[in-house]
Every structure is written in C-alpha cells, then in structure tokens.
C-alpha positions in Angstrom: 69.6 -55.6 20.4 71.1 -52.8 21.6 74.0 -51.1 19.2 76.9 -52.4 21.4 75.7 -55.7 21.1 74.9 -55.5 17.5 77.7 -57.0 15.2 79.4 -54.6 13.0 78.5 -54.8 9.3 79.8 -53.1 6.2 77.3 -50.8 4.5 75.8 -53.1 1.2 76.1 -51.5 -2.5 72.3 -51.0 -3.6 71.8 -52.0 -7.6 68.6 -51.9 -9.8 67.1 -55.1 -8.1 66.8 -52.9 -4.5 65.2 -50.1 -6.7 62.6 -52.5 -8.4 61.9 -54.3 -5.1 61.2 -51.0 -3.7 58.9 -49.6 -6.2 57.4 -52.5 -6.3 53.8 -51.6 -5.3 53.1 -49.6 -8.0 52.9 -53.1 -10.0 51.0 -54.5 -7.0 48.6 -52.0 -6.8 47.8 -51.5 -10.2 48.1 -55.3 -11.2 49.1 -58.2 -8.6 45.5 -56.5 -6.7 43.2 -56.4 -9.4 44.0 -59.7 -10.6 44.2 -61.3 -7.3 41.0 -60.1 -6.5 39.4 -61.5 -9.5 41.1 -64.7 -9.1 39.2 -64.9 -5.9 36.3 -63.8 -6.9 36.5 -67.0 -10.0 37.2 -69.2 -7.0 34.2 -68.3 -5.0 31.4 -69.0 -7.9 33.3 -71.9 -8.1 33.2 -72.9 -4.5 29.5 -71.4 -4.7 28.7 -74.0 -7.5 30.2 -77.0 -6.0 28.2 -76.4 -2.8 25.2 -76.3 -4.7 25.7 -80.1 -5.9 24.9 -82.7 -3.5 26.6 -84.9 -1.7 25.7 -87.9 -3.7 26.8 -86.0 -6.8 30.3 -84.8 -5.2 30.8 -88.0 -4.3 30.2 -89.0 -8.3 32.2 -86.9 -9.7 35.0 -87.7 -7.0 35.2 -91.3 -8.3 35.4 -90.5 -11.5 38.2 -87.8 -11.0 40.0 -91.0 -9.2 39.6 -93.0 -12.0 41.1 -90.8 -14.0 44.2 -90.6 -11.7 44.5 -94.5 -11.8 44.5 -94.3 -15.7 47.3 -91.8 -16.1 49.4 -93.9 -13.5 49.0 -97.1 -15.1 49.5 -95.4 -18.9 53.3 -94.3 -17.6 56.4 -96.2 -18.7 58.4 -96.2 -16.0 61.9 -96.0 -18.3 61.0 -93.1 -20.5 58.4 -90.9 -18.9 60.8 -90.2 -15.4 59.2 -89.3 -12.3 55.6 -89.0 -11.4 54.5 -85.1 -10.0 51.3 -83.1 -10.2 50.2 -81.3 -13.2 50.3 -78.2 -10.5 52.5 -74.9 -11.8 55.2 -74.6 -9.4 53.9 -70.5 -8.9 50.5 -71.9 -7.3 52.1 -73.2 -4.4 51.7 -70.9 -1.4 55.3 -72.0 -0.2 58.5 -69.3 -0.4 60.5 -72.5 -1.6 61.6 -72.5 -5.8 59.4 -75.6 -7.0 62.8 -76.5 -8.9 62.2 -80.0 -9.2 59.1 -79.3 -11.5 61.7 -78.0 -14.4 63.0 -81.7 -15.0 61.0 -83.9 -17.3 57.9 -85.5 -15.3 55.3 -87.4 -15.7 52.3 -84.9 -14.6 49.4 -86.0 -13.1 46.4 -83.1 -13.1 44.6 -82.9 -9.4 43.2 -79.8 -10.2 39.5 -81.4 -9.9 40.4 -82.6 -6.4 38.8 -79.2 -4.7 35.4 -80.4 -3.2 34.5 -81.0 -0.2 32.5 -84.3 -0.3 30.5 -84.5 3.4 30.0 -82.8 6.3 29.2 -86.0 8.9 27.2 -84.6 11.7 27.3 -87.9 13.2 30.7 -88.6 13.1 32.0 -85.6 13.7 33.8 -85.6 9.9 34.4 -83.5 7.3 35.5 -86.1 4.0 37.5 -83.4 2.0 39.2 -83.6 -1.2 43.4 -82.2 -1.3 42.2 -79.1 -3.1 39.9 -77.5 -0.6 41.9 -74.6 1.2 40.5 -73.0 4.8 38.3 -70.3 3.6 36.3 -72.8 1.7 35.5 -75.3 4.5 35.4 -72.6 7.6 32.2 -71.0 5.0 30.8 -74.1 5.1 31.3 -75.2 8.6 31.2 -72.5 10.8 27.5 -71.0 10.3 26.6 -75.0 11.6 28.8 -74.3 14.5 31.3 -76.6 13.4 35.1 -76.8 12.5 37.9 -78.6 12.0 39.7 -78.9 15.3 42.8 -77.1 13.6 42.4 -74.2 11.1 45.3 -72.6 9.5 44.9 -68.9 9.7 45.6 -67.9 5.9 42.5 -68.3 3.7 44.6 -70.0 0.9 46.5 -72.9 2.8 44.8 -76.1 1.1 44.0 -79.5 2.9 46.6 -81.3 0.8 49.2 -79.1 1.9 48.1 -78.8 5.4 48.5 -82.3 5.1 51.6 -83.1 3.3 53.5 -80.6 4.7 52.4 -78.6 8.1 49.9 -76.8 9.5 49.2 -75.3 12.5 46.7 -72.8 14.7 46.1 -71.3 17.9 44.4 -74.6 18.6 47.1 -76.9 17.9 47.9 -77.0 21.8 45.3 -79.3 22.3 45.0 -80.9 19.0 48.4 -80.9 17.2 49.4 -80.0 14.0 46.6 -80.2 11.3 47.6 -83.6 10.0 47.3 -84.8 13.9 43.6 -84.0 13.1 43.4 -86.2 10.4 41.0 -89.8 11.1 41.6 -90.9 7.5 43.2 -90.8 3.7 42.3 -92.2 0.8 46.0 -92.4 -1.5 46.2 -93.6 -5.0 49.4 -95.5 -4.7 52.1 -95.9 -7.3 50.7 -99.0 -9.1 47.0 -97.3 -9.1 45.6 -99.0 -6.0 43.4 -96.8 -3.9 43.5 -97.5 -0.6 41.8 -96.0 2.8 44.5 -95.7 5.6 43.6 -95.2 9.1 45.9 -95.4 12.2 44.6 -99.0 12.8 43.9 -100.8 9.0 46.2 -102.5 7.1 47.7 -99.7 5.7 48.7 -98.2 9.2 52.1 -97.6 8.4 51.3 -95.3 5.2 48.9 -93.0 7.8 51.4 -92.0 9.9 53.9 -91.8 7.1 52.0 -89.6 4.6 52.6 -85.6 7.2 55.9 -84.2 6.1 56.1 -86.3 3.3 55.2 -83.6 0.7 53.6 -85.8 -2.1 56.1 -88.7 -2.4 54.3 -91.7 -1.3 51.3 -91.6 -3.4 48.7 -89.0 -4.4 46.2 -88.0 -1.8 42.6 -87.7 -2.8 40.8 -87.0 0.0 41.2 -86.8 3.7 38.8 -87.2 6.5 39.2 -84.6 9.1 38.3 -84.0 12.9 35.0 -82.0 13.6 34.8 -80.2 16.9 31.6 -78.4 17.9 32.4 -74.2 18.5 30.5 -71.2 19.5 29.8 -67.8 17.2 32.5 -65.8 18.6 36.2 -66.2 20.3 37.0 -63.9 23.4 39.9 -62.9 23.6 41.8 -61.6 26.0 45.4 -59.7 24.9 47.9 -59.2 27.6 51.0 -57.3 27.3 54.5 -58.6 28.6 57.4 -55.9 29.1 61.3 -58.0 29.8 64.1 -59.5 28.8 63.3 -62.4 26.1 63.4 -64.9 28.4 60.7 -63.1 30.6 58.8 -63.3 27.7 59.2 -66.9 26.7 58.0 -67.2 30.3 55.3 -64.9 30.0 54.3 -67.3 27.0 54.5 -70.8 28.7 51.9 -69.3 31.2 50.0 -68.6 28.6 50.2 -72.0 26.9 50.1 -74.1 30.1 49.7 -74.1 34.0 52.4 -74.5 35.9 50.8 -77.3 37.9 51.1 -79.2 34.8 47.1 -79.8 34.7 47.6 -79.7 31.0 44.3 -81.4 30.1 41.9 -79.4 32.5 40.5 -77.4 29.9 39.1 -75.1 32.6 42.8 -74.0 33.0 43.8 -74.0 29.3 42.2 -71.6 26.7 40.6 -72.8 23.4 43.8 -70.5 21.4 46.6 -69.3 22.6 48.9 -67.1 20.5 51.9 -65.0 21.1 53.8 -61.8 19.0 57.4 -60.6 19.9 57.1 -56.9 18.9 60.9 -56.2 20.2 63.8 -57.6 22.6 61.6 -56.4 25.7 58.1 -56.4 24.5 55.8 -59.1 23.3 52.1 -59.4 23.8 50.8 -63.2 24.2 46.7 -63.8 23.3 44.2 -66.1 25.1 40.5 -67.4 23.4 37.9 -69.2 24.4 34.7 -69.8 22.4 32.0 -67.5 23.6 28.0 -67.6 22.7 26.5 -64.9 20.7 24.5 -64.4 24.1 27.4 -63.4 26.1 29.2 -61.6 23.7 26.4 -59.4 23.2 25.6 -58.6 26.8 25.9 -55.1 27.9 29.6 -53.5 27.9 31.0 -55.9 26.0 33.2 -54.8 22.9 32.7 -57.1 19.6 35.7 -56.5 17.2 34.8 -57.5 13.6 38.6 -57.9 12.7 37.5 -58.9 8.7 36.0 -55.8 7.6 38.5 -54.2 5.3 38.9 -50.9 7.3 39.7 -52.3 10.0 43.5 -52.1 11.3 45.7 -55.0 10.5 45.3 -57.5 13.6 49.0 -57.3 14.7 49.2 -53.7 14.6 45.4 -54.1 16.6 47.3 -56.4 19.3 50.3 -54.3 19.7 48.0 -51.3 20.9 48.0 -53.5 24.6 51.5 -52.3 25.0 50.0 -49.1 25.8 46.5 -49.0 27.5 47.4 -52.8 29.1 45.2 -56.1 29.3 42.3 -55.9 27.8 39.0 -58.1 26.3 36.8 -58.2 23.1 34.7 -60.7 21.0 35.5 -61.9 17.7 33.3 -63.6 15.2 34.8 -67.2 15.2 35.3 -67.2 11.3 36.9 -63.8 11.6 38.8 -65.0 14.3 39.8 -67.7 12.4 41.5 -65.8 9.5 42.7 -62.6 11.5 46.3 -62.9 9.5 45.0 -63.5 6.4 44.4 -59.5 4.6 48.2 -58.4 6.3 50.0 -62.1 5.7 50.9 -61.7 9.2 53.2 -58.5 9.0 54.7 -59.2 5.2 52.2 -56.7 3.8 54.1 -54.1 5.3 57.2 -54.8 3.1 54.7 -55.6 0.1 53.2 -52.3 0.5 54.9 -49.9 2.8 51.7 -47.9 3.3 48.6 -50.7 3.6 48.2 -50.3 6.9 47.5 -46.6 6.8 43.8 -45.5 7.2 43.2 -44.1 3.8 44.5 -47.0 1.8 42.4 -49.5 3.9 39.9 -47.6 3.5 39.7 -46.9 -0.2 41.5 -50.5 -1.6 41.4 -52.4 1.6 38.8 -54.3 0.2 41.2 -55.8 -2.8 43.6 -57.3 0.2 45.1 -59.7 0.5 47.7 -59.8 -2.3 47.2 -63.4 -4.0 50.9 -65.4 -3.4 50.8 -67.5 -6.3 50.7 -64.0 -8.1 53.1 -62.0 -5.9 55.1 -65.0 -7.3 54.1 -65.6 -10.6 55.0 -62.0 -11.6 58.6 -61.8 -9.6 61.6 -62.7 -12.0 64.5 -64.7 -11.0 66.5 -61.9 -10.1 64.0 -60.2 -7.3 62.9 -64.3 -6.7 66.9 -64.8 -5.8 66.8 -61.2 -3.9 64.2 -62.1 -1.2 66.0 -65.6 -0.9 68.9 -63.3 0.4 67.2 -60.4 2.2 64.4 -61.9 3.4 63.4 -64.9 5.6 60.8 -66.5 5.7 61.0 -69.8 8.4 59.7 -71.5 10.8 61.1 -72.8 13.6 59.4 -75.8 15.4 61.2 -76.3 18.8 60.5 -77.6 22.4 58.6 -75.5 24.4 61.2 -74.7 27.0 63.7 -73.7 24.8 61.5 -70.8 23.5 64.0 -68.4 25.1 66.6 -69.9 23.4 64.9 -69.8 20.2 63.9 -66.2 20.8 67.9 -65.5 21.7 69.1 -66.9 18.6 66.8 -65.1 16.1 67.6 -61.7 17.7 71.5 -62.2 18.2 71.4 -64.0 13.8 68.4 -62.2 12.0 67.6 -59.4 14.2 63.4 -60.3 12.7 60.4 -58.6 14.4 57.8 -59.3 14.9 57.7 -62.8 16.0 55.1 -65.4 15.5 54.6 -68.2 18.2 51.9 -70.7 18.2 52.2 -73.6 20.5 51.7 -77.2 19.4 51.8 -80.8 20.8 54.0 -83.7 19.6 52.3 -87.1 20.2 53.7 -90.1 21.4 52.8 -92.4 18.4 52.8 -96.4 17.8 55.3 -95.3 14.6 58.4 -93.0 14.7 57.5 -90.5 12.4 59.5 -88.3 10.1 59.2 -85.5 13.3 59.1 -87.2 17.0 59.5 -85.9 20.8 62.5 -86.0 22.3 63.1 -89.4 24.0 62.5 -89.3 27.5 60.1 -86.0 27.7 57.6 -87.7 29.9 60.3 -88.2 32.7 61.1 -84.5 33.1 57.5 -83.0 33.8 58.3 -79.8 31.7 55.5 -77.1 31.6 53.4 -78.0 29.0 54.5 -81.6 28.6 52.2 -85.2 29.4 52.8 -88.3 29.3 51.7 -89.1 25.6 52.7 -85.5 24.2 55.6 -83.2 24.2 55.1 -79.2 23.7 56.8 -77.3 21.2 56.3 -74.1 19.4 56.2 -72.8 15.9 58.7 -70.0 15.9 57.5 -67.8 12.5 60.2 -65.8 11.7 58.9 -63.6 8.7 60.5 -60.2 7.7 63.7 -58.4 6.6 66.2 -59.0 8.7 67.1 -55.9 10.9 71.1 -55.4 8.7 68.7 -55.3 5.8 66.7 -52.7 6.8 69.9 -50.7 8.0 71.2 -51.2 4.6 74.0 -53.6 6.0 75.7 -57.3 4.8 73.2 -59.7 5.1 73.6 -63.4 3.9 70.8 -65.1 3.8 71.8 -68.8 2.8 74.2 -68.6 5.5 71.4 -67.7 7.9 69.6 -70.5 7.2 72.5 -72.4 8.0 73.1 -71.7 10.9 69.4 -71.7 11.9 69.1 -75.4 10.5 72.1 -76.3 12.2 71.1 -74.8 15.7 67.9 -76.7 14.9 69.2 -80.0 14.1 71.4 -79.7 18.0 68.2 -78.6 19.6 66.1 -81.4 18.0 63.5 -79.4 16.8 62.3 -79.4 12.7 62.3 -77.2 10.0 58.6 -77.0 7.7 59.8 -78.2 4.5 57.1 -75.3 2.5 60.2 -72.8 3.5 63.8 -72.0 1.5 66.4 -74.8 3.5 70.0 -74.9 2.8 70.3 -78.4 4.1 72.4 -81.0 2.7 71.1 -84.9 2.3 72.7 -86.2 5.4 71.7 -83.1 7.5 68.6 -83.3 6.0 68.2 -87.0 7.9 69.7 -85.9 10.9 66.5 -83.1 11.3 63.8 -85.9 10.2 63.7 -89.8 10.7 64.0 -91.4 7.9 63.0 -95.3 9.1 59.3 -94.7 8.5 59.3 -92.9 5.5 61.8 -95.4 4.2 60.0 -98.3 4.7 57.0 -97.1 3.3 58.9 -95.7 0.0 59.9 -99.6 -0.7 57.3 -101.3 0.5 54.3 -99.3 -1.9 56.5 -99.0 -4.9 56.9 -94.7 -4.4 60.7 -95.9 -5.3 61.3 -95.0 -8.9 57.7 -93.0 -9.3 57.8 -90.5 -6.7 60.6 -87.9 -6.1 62.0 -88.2 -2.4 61.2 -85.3 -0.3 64.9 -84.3 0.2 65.1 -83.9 -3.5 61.9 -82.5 -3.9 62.7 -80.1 -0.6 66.0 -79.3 -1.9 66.9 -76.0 -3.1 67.9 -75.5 -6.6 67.4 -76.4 -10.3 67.1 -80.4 -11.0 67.8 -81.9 -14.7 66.2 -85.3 -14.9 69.4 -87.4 -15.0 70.2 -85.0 -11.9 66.9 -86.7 -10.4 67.6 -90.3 -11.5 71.1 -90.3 -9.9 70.0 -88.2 -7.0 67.1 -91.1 -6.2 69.7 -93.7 -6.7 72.4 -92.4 -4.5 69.8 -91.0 -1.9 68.5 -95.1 -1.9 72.3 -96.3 -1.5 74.1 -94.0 1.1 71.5 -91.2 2.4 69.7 -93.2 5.4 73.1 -95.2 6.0 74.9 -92.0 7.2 72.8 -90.6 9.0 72.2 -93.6 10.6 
C-alpha cells in the first residue's frame, strides 16, 4: 500500500507490555527453548515406545482406555456436575483462541491415553488412529513405507483430533479436501456411553458428516480411520515468481491451482501440491510439487534441498530468493517436504525471535527450533495474552477461489499483513449440508477450479503484525476481526474456529449451517452434556450459570434467527 493510500493513524503510546513483548526472547531463549526441546524429546521415547508394542496390544490397551471413557460418562450427574469437556489444559491447545470455557465448572474427561496409532492397513489403504496422534508421529511411521495420509498438516504438532474437529489443511487439499474430507471412519463415544463406528453410509451417517467443525461437542472421538495414498521419497518442486498488481497475482495463483480448460481431474495437468506466498502488494511467489523417485531426483544436475536440517534457511525466506534469480527446481525429501513450516511457524518466528533466521543463530541453536506453542502460551500472562489479541492476527480466511483477489484486497487495504499464506482446497458436494457448504449453484458457472461435485476455495493465512503495528500506529484488533468476519459472512466463505472471532451467536449462524449440527445435538443426547461450539468458540471468560443459560437460550432463539 503505497503511503497515499495508507489511512492516516495517530502514533500509539508504548507502556511496559510493548517493552516485555519485545525483550521477550531472552525468556524464549533461555527457557520456552530448552524446555520445549525436552518436551519433545519426552514425546519421542514415548512415540518410540508405543511403536514398539504391536498392533494387537495397541488395540488392547485402546479398548480399555474406551472403557474408561464410558465409565466416567455414565458416573456424571447431569444436575450437579455441569458440562462434559476433556481433562486437556486449555495451554496445550495449539489454537491462538483463550480456552475460556474450560474456567467454568466441568465435568473432565482425561483423553490423554488416546495418542496411538493403532494400524497401518496396507490393504486398505488405512491408517486407524487414535485423537492424540499429531503429524510428526504418523508421517515417521508412514513415510519410510512410502505411504501417507492423503492430507498432512504442515506443523509437526497439529493432532488428528484437532485436524478433525476443527480444520486442517495442505498443499494437497486440492485434490483431497480438508483433512477431515480424508477421513473413511470414526469411532465416538456418545453422550449416554454408546460407542459407535460412523461412516458416510451406516446408520450413524448423519453424525460422520456432522462431527468437522464441530470442535468436540457431539461426543468424544476415539479414533479415526484415515485415507492412505501411496507417495514417492522426494517432492519436486518447482518455485515460480509473480511480479503485479494483487489481482495479477491471485491470477498467477489460480494457474497454479487449476487449468484454465477446467480439466481439473487430469492429474497430468494438476500438480500433487500447490502452494502460494504473498511477500508484498506486487510480489508473490506460488509453488508446484509433484512426487519424484529417489532415482530421478538423484540424476545428474539435479539439486536436492534437505529443508529440515537446522541450518538451513527458514523455507519462506528460501522461496522468496525466486524473486531474484527467477523459476527455478529442486528435490525435497517427502517428509521434509511435508513439515517445511514447522522450525519458522510459517513467518511467526520472526516476531518470536527477531534474529532466528540469521546464520549464526541457526547455526548454533537452530537445532532447539521450533518454539513449543503450548509453552509460548503457557508462560504468556494475561496482559501480553490480551496484547497479541490486539496487535497481532492470527486468521484464516477460507474463501472461493475466484475471489482470491478480493480477499488479497481486503487484507492489504484492513491489516496491511505480509507475508500471505494460500493453500487451495476443495468443498464437496455432500448428501448432508454441513456446518461449511459451496455456494449454491457453483457447478452452473464453470469457474476455474470448480467441478461438478466440488467447489474451490482457498485458505487465506493471515499471520503477523499488522503493518500500523509495526509503524507504531492505532491498531484495533477486535475491530479487525470484525470487519474480516463480516466481509466473510457477505462473501460466503468460513472462519477456522482454532482462531480469536469476535462473532456474535446469530452471526455466528449466518457463517456456518446450523441444520446438521442441530439435529445431531438432539438426536444423540450432546444437549445438556456437551458445550455448543458457539459457546465453546466464543471469546471470553464463561461462569457455569453463564454456560447453562447460554445452552438454553442458544437451544430457544439461536438457529430461529438466523434462520
């Protein structure tokens, strides 16, 4: 935005919270690091040790964790012990939302056995998971048999469960969807302690296209059987710079993402990945992978980029360099690949610590990146927790493909945010309206990227200071987020419910359908046991009686208006 264009803003009055947000890698570096990295390191035996039990014995102890579930349920008295919610601290969760709803008086329910993976099916093509297991864990486990899940979140962390009941999303998700898209089967203890399987075509149909966005609220998940797709030992990838106005590069995107001859499921026209990064108003460089053999990416003049070593520069900073010396090609190793983002957080680990990026500090204490979340959060008080709400945004906005330009638009005229994350993704026609749904009549306009059972969108990442903050300018944040989930809501695209939302109940409704989700609530009894994700989404701190009302009122009036 140049500075004609840019609205004027009064200088902001710096206080002690600035000063401890900027000095705050001295407590990262000395503390948040160390710990992290022994957190992960405690994670790994454990992984390590829960590999090296069979399958039969996985599958033991699995039942028996279930049992356990079903026992705590069925001890709760529905009119003293309130609401039903995971033993889980609300720190853990990788989400930038406040886990407010955790401070009223539940009844908790420890998951934290559920962290297994339970079979690898050759055969089927499966992977039977439990909630627990995050993408690091299964990609170590998968990839060296040339397998994966057809969708693989990027950050290390990111759990199936989450995946699940909230969002997920990768380079892949063009051809596959969103993670839960990926998903052939769950097993859900319900609210009276059944256990069911639900598949798209059992009895409990409904509940299996109910259970994505519904963060928790229908029942406990237990495990999830997943999509297997068969891969190669490297990605090549191909990085191609765009120079324009942000529309130029939307367009320079959508060729990316699809043909313009609407071939859409030629696969010998659409890449295995596709990922784009907005570095500026006029420059953006959009990425292109295919899986490659360790044959051909060996072969003579080829360059093999082993993005995971902890030397190595941080991978958006690596793809920006096309700006300058144009297209170019290299092979990744597909696991590498897989969790390029992971040791920067996508760019956050610039404002986290100003100077990782530099050679000498990857060099010497690269190694200890990434930072863990839960710990960045753990350690944050409510003061620098209520700073970032305001000065920092992290969102996601999930919007048809052909109003990427628009998207782009908004987000540089409101936030002024670069770099930009966008990852394309398909929306499926499905026998259900789901909480998030194509627009009606896609199929008639023959859009770029659209078929006849799925629409295109993107996954906008907006993650950064906003550009007033960095100038030391005004900046409200909440009222950002309003207008984003406003302009959202008139665009009909969505909102991932892990991020901060300033949404009221009947807005709320008007982004997601409630008819599904609804009918589900009643029908298994998640009324009156589980929180409803609005409340459970909803910023701020909730007192019990807060809840109880909340639930009633949302049961009485919420769906009605936005009806």
């Amino acid at each position: 935005m140049s500075d004609l264009q840019a609205p004027l803003r009064p200088k902001r009055k710096k206080g002690l919270v600035d000063f401890l947000v900027q000095f705050r890698w001295i407590f990262v570096i000395f503390v948040v690091l160390p710990f992290s990295s022994l957190y992960y390191f405690l994670i790994y035996l454990g992984d390590v040790r829960s590999e090296m039990k069979s399958y039969k014995q996985r599958q033991k102890e699995h039942d028996e964790n279930v049992k356990k579930v079903v026992k705590r349920l069925k001890q709760r008295d529905p009119k003293k012990d309130g609401l039903v919610c995971t033993a889980r601290k609300p720190w853990i969760a990788v989400g930038m939302r406040n886990v407010d709803y955790k401070r009223a008086r539940h009844y908790e329910v420890d998951l934290s056995a559920f962290r297994n993976i339970l079979e690898i099916d050759k055969e089927r093509m499966i992977a039977r998971v439990e909630p627990l297991v995050n993408m690091g864990q299964i990609t170590r486990v998968t990839v060296p048999m040339n397998l994966s899940l057809a969708v693989v979140a990027e950050l290390d962390d990111l759990t199936v469960g989450g995946l699940i009941n909230g969002y997920g999303i990768e380079g892949s998700s063009h051809i596959y969807g969103l993670f839960s898209d990926t998903v052939v089967a769950y097993e859900i203890v319900l609210a009276d302690g059944r256990v069911v399987r639900a598949t798209k075509d059992n009895e409990y149909s409904d509940i299996f296209y109910a259970i994505p966005w519904s963060q928790g609220t229908l029942g406990f998940l237990v495990a999830a059987e997943i999509k297997l797709i068969p891969i190669k030992e490297y990605m090549r990838l191909t990085y191609t710079p765009v120079v324009g106005n942000l529309k130029e590069l939307a367009q320079g995107y959508m060729d990316a993402v699809a043909p313009r001859d609407g071939d859409q499921d030629n696969l010998a026209k659409v890449p295995d990945f596709v990922e784009g990064m907005v570095y500026s108003p006029t420059e953006g460089v959009f990425m292109t992978g295919r899986y490659a053999s360790k044959e051909e990416a060996k072969k003579k003049g080829n360059k093999i980029n082993n993005v995971g070593w902890w030397f190595k520069p941080w991978f958006y900073q690596h793809a920006q360099t096309a700006l300058k010396k144009g297209e170019f090609v290299e092979y990744i190793p597909t696991r590498e690949y897989y969790h390029r983002h992971t040791r920067c957080l996508y760019w956050e680990g610039k404002l986290i610590l100003p100077f990782g990026d530099q050679f000498w500090f990857r060099f010497l204490l690269g190694w200890l990146m990434p930072p863990k979340v839960s710990l960045l959060k753990a350690t944050q008080g409510e003061a620098i927790r209520n700073y970032y709400h305001e000065m920092h945004v992290i969102q996601d906005m999930l919007v048809p493909l052909y109003k990427v330009g628009d998207a782009l638009e908004w987000v540089d005229r409101e936030m002024e945010i670069y770099p930009i994350w966008l990852c394309p993704h398909r929306l499926f026609k499905l026998p259900f309206k789901t909480m998030v749904y194509p627009e009606p009549g896609f199929e008639h306009h023959h859009r770029q990227g659209d078929t006849h059972y799925a629409q295109m969108f993107t996954d906008v990442g907006v993650y950064y200071a906003p550009g007033p903050v960095l100038r030391g300018e005004v900046f409200d944040g909440a009222e950002a987020v309003r207008k984003m989930e406003q302009w959202l809501i008139e665009n009909h695209s969505f909102q991932p419910q892990y991020a901060v939302s300033e949404l009221n109940e009947k807005d709320f409704w008007k982004m997601f359908d409630a008819d599904l989700y609804e009918h589900v609530r009643k029908k298994y009894g998640a009324v009156g046991t589980f929180m409803s994700v609005y409340y459970k989404s909803k910023k701020g701190r909730k007192t019990e009686k807060e809840v109880q009302e909340a639930e009633q009122a949302h049961l009485e009036t919420a769906y009605a208006e936005a009806d």
